[in-house]
DRENZADREN-235538 format. One record per atom (N, C-alpha, C, CB): x, y, z; atom name; chain. Coordinates in Angstrom, 3 decimals, always signed. Glycine has a CB too. Layout:
N
X  Y  Z  CA  A
...
***
This chain:
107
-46.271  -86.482  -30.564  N  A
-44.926  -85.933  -30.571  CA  A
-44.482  -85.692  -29.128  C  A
-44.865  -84.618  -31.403  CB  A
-43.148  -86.360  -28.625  N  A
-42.570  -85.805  -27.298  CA  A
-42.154  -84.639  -27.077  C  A
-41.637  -86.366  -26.923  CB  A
-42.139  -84.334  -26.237  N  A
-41.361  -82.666  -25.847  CA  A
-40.287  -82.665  -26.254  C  A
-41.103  -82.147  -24.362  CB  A
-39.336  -83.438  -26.410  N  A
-37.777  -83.657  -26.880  CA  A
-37.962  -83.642  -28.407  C  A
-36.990  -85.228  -26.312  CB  A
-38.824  -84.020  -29.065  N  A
-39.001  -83.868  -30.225  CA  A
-39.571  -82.472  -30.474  C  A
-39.715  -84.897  -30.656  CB  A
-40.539  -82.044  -30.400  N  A
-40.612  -80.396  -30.502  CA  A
-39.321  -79.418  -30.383  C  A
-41.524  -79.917  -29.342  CB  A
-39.137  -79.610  -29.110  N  A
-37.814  -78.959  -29.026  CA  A
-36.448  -79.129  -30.206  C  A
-37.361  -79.474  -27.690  CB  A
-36.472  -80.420  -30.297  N  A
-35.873  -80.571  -31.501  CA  A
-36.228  -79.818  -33.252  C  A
-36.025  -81.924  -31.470  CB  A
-37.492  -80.039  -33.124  N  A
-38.144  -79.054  -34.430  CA  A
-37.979  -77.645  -34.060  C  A
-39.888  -79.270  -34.741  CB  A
-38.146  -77.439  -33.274  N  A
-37.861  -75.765  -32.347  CA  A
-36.324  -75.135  -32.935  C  A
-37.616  -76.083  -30.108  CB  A
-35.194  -76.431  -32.904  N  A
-34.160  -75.861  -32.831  CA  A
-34.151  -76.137  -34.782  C  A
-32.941  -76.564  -31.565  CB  A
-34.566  -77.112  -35.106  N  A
-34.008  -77.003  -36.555  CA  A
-34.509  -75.966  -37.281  C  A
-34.250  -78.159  -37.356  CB  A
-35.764  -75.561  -36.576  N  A
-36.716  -73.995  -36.916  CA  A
-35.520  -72.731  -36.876  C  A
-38.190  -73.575  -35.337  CB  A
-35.687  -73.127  -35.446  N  A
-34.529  -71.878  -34.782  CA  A
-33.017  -71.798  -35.649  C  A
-34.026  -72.382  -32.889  CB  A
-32.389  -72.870  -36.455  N  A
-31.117  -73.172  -37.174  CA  A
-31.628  -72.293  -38.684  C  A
-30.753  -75.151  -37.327  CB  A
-32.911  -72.136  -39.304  N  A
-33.166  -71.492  -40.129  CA  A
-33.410  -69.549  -40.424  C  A
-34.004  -72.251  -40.240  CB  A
-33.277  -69.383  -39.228  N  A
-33.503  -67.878  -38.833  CA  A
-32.347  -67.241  -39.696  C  A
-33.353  -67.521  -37.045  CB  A
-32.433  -66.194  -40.046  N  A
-31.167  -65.080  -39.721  CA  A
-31.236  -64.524  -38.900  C  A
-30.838  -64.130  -40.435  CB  A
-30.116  -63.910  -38.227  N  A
-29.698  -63.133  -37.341  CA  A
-30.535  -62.068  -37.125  C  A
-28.556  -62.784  -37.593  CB  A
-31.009  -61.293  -38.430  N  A
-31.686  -59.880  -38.363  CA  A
-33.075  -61.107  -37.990  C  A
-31.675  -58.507  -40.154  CB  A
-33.629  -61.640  -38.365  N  A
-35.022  -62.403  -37.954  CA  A
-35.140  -62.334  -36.528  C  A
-35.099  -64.002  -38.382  CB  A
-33.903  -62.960  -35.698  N  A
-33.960  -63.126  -34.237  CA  A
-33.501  -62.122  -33.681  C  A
-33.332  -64.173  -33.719  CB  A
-33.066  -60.926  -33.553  N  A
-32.739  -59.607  -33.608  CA  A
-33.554  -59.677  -32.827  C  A
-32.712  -58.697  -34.674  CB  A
-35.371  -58.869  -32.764  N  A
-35.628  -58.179  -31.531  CA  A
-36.108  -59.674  -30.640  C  A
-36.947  -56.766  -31.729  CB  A
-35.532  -60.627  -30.512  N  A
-36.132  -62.029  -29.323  CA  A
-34.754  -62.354  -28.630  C  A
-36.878  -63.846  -30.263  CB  A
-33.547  -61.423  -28.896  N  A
-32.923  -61.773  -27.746  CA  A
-33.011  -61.939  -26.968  C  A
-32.475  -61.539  -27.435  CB  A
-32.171  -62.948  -25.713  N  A
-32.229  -63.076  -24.027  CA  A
-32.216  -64.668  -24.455  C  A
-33.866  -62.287  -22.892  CB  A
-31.937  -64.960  -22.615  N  A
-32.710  -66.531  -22.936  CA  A
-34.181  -66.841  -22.209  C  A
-31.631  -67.858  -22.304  CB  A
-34.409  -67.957  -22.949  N  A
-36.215  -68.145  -22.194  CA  A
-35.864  -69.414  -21.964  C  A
-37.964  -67.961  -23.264  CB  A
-36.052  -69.328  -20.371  N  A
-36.435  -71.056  -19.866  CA  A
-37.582  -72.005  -20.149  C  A
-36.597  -71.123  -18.481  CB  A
-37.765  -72.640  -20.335  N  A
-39.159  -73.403  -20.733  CA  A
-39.216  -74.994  -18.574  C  A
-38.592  -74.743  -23.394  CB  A
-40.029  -74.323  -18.467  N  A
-40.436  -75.421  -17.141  CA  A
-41.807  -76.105  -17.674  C  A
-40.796  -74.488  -15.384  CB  A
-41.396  -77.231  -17.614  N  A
-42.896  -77.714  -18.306  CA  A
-43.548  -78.960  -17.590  C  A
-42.691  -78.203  -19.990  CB  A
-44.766  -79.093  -17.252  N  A
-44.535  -80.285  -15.723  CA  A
-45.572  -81.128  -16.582  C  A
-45.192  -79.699  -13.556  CB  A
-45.906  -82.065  -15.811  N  A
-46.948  -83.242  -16.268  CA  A
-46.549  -84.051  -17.029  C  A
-48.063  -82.905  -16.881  CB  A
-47.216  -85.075  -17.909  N  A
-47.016  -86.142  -18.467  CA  A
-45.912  -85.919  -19.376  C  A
-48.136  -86.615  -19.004  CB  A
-44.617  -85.931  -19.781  N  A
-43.633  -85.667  -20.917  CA  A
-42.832  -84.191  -20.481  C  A
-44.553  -85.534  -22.520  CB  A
-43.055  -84.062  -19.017  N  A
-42.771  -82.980  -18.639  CA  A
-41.257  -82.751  -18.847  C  A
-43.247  -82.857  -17.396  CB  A
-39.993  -81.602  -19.154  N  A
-39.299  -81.165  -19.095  CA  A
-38.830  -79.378  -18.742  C  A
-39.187  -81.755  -19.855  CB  A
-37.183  -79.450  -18.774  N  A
-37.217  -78.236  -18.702  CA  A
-35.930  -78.190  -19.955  C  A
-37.043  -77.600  -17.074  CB  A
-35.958  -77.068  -20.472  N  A
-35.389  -76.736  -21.930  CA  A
-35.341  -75.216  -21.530  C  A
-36.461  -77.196  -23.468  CB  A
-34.140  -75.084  -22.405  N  A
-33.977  -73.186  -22.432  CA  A
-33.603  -73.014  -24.021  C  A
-32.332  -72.346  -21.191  CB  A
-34.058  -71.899  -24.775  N  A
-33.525  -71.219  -25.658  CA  A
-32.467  -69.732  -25.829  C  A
-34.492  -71.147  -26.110  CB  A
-31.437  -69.738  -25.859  N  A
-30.778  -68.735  -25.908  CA  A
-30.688  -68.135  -27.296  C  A
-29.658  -69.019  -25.363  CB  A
-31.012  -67.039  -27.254  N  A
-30.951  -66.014  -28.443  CA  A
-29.674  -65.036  -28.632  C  A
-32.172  -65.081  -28.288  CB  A
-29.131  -65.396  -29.048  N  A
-27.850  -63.995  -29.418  CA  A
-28.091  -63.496  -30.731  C  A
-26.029  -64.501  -29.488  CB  A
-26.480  -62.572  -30.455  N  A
-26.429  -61.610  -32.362  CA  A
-26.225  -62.806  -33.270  C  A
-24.671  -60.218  -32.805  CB  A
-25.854  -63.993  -32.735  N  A
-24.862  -64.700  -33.915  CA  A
-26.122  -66.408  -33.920  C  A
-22.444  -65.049  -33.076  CB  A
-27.156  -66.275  -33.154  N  A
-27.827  -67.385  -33.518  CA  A
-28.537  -67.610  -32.298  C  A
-26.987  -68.522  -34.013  CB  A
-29.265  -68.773  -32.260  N  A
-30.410  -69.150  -31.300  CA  A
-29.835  -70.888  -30.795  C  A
-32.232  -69.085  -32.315  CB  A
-29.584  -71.522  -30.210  N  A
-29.687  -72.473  -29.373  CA  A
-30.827  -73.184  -28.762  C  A
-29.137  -72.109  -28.639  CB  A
-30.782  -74.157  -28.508  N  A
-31.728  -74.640  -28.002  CA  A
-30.957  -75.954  -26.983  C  A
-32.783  -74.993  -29.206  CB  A
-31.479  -76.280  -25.840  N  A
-30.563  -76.984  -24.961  CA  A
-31.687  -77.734  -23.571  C  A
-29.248  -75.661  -24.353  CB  A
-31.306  -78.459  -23.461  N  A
-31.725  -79.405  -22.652  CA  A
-31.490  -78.806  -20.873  C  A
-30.827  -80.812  -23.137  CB  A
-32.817  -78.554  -19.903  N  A
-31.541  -78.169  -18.490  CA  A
-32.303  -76.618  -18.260  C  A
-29.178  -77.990  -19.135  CB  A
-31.268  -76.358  -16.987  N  A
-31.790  -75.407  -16.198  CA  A
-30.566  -73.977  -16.934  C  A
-31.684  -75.979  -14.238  CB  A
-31.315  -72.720  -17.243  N  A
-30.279  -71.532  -17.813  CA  A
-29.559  -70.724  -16.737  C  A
-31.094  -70.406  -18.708  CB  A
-28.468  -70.926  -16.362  N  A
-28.029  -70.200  -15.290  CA  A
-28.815  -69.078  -14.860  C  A
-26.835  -69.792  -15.535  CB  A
-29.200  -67.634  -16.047  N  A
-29.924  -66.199  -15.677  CA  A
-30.406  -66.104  -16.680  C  A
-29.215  -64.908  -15.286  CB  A
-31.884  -66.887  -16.570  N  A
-33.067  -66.436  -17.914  CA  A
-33.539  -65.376  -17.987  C  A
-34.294  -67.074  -18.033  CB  A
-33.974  -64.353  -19.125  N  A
-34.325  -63.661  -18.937  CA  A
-35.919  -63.697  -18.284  C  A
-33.930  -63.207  -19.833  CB  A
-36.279  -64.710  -18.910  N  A
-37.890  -65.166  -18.862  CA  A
-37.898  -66.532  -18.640  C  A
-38.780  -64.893  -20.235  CB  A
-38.759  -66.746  -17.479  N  A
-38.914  -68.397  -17.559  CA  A
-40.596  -68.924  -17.938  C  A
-38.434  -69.094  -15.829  CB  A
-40.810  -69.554  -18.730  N  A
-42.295  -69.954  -18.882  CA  A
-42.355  -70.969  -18.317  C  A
-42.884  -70.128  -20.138  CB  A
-43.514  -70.900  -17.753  N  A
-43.977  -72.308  -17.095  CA  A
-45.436  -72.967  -17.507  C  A
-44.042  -72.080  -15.478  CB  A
-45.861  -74.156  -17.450  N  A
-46.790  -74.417  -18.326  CA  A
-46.947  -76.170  -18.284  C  A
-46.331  -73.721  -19.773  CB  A
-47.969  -76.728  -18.631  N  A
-47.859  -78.274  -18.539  CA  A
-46.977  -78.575  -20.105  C  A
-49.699  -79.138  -18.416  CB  A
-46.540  -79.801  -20.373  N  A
-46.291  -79.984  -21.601  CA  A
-47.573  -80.473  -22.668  C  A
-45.220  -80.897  -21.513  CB  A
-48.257  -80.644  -22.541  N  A
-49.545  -80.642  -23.414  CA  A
-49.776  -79.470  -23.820  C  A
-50.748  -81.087  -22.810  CB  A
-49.777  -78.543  -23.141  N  A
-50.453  -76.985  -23.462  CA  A
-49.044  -76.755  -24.657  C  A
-50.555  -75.491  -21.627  CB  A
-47.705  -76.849  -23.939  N  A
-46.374  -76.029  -24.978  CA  A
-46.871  -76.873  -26.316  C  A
-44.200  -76.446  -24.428  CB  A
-47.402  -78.138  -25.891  N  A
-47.234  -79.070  -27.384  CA  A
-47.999  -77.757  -27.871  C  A
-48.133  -81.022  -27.682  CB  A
-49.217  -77.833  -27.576  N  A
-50.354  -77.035  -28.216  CA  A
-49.506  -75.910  -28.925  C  A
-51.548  -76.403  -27.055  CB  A
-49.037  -75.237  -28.127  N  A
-48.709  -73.770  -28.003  CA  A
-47.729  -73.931  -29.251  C  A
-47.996  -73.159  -26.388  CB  A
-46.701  -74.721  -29.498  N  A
-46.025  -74.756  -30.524  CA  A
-46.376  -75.116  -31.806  C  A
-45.262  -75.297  -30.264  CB  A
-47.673  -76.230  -31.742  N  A
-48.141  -76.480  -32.982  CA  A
-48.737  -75.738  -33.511  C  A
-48.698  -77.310  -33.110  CB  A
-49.076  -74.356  -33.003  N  A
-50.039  -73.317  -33.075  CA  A
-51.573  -73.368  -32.776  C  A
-49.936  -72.930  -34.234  CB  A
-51.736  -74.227  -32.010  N  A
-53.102  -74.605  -31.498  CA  A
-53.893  -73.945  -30.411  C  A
-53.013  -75.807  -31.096  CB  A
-52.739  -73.315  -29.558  N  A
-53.095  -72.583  -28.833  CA  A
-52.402  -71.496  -28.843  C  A
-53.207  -73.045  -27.895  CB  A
-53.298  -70.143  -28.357  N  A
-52.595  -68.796  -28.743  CA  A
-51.896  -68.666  -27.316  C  A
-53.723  -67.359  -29.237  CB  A
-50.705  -68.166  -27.713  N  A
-50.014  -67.359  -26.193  CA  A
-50.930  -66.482  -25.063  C  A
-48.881  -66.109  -26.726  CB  A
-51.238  -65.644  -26.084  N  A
-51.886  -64.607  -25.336  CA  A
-52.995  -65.281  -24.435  C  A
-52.493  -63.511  -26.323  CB  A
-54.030  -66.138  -25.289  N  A
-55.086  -67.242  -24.576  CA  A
-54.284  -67.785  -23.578  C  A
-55.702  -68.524  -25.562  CB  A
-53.495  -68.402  -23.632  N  A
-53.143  -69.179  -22.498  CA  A
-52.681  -68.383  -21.312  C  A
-52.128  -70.113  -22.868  CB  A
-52.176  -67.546  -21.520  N  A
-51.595  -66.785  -19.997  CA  A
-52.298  -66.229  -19.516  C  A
-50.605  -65.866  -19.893  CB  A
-53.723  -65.280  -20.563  N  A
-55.095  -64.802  -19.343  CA  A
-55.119  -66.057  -19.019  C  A
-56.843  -64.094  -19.833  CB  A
-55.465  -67.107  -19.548  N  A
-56.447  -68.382  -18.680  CA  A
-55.627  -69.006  -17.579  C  A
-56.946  -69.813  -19.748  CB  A
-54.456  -68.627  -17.294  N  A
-53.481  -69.559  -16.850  CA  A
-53.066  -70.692  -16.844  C  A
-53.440  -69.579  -16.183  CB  A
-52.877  -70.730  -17.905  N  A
-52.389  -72.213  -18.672  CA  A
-50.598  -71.762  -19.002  C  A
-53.567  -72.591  -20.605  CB  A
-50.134  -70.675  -18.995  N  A
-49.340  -69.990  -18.766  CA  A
-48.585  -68.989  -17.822  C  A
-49.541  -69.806  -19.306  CB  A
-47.609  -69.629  -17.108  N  A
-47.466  -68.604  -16.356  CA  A
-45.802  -67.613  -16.515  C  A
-47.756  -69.300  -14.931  CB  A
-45.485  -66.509  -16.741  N  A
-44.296  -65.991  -16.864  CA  A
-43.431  -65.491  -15.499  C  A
-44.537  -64.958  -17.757  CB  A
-42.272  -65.400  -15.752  N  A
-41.834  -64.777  -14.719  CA  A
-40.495  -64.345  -15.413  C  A
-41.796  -65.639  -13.380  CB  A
-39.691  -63.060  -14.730  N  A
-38.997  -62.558  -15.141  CA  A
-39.800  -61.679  -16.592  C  A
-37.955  -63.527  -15.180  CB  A
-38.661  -60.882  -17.791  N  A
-38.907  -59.925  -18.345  CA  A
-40.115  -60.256  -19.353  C  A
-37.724  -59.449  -18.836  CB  A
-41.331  -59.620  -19.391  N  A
-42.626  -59.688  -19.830  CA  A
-42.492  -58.944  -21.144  C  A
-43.677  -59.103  -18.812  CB  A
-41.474  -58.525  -21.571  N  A
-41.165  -58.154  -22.956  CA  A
-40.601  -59.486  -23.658  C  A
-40.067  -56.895  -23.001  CB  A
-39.754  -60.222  -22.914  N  A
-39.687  -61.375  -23.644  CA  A
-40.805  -62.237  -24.048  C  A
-38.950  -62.056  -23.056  CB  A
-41.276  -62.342  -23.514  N  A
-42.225  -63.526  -23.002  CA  A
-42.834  -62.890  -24.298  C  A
-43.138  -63.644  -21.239  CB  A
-43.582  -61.539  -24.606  N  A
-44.519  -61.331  -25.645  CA  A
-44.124  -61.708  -27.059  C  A
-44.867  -59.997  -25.629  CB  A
-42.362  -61.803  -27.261  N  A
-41.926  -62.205  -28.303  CA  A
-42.317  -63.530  -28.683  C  A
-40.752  -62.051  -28.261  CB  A
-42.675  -64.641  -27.733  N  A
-42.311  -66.205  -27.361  CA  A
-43.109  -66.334  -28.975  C  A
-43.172  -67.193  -25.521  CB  A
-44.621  -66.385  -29.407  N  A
-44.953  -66.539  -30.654  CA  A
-44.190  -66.635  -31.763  C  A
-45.584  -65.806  -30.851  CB  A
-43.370  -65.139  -32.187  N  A
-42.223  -65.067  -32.999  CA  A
-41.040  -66.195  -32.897  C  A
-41.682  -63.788  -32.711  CB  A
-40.565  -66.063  -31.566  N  A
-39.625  -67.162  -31.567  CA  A
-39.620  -68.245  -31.963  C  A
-39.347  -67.418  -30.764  CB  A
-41.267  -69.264  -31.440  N  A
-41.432  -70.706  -31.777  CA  A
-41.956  -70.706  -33.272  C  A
-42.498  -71.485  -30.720  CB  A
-42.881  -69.826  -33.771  N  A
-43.244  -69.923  -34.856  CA  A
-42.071  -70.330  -35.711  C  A
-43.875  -68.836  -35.161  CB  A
***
């Protein structure tokens, strides 16, 4: 599966939420993702729905950074969040309350 394709399952995921579901994962989260299939993608969370978009987010709240093999992982549920950021296979920057949501979100 490509990164453009995840992301794509990400958003038809993200198109199934309610509002109260995405409630406490507001903000947006940048996704920087380097290496083989590498991209960058942002998700924006509001009251009224979640987005998903191709590109750099003007003021993320959180940006993850990460190879794209690992996000594959990370989204298929193969790899745990938490695992990856002790090991640094993950790295965050900006608000670290977001970032702990990221599970909830992609799940």
């Amino acid at each position: 599966m490509t990164t453009e394709e995840v992301f794509q399952e990400l958003k038809n995921r993200l198109a199934g939420k309610t509002p109260d579901q995405l409630a406490n994962s507001q903000g947006i989260y940048q996704f920087n993702l380097s290496g083989d299939d590498g991209a960058q993608y942002y998700v924006a969370v509001t009251p009224s729905g979640a987005t998903v978009e191709s590109g750099t987010a003007p003021a993320p709240g959180v940006t993850i950074s990460m190879t794209a093999a690992d996000f594959k992982a990370l989204a298929g549920g193969q790899l745990n969040p938490m695992s990856a950021f002790m090991s640094g296979k993950l790295s965050v920057a900006g608000d670290m309350g977001m970032a702990l949501k990221l599970q909830t979100l992609i799940s």
